[in-house]
GUMIKE-560192 format. One record per residue (C-alpha): residue number from 0; chain; residue in three letters; x, y, z negated. Coordinates in steps of 0.25 Angstrom, whole numbers, plus 5000, padded with zeros to 4 digits. Last residue first. Layout:
N
+-----+----+-----+------+------+------+
:   i : ch :  aa :   px :   py :   pz :
+-----+----+-----+------+------+------+
: NUM :  A : ALA :    X :    Y :    Z :
...
+-----+----+-----+------+------+------+
//
This chain:
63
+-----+----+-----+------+------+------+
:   i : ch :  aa :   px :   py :   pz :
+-----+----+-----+------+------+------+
:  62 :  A : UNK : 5359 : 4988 : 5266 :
:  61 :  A : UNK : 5350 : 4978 : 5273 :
:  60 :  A : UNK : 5342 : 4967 : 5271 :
:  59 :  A : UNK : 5347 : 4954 : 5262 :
:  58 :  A : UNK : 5338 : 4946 : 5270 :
:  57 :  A : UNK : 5341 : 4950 : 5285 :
:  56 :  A : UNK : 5356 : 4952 : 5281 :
:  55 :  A : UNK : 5358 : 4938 : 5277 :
:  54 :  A : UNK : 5348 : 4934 : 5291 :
:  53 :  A : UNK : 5359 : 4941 : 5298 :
:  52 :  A : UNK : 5371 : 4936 : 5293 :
:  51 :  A : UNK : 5367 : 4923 : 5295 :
:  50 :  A : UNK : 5364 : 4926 : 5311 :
:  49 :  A : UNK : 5379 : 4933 : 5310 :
:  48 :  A : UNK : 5386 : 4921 : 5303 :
:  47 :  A : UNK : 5388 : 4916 : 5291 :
:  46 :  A : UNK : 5397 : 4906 : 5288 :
:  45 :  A : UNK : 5407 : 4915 : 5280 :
:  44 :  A : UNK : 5402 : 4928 : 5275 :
:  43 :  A : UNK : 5407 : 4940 : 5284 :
:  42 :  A : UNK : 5396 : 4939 : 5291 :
:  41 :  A : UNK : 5387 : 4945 : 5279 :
:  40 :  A : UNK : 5397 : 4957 : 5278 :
:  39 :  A : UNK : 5398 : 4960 : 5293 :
:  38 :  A : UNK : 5382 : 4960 : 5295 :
:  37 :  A : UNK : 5381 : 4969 : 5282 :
:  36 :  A : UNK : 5391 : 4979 : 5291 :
:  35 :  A : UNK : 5381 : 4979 : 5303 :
:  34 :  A : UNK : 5386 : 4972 : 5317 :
:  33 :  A : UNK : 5380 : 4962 : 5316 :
:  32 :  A : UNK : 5367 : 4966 : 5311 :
:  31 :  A : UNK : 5366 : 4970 : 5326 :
:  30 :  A : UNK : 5371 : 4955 : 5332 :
:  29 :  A : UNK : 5360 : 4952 : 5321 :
:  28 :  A : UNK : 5350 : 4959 : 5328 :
:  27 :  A : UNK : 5352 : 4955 : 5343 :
:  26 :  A : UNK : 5351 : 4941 : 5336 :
:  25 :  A : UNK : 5339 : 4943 : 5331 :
:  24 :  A : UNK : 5333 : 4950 : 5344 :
:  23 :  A : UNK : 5339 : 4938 : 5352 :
:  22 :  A : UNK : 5332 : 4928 : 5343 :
:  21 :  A : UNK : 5318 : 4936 : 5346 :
:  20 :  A : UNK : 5321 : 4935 : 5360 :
:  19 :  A : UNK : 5324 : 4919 : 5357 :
:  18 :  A : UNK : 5308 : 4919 : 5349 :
:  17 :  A : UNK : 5304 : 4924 : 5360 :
:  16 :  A : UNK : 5308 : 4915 : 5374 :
:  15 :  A : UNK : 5305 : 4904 : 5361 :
:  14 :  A : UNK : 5291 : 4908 : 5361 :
:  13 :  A : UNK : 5291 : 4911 : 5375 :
:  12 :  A : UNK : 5295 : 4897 : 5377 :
:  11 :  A : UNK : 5286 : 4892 : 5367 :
:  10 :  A : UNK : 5273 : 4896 : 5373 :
:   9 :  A : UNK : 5276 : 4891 : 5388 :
:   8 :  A : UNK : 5281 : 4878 : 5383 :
:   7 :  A : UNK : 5267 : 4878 : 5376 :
:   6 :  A : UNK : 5260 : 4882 : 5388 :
:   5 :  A : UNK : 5266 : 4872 : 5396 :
:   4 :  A : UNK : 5263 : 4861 : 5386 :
:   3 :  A : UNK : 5251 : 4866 : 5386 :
:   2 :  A : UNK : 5248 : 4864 : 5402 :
:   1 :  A : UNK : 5254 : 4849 : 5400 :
:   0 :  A : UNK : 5269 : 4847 : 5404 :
+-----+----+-----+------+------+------+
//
């Protein structure tokens, strides 16, 4: 591997090192959402699932 292609493997490592820490937050998030009311009233919608639920509750807001 050529210098810059070190360098860009380099770059987009701690890009993904980041972008799965920022994944971890969102998931840490909606294990919180969870376990809220709203959470259990979305869920309880077939086919949907907790990631779903999530992004439903993000843009309806809340109570």
């Amino acid at each position: 591997m050529s210098e810059n292609d070190i360098c860009v493997h380099k770059h987009l490592t701690k890009t993904i090192e980041h972008l799965n820490g920022q994944i971890r937050q969102v998931e840490a998030r909606i294990e919180v959402l969870a376990n809220q009311r709203d959470m259990e009233i979305v869920l309880s919608i077939p086919i949907v699932g907790k990631r779903s639920a999530a992004a439903i509750l993000v843009e309806v807001g809340e109570r």
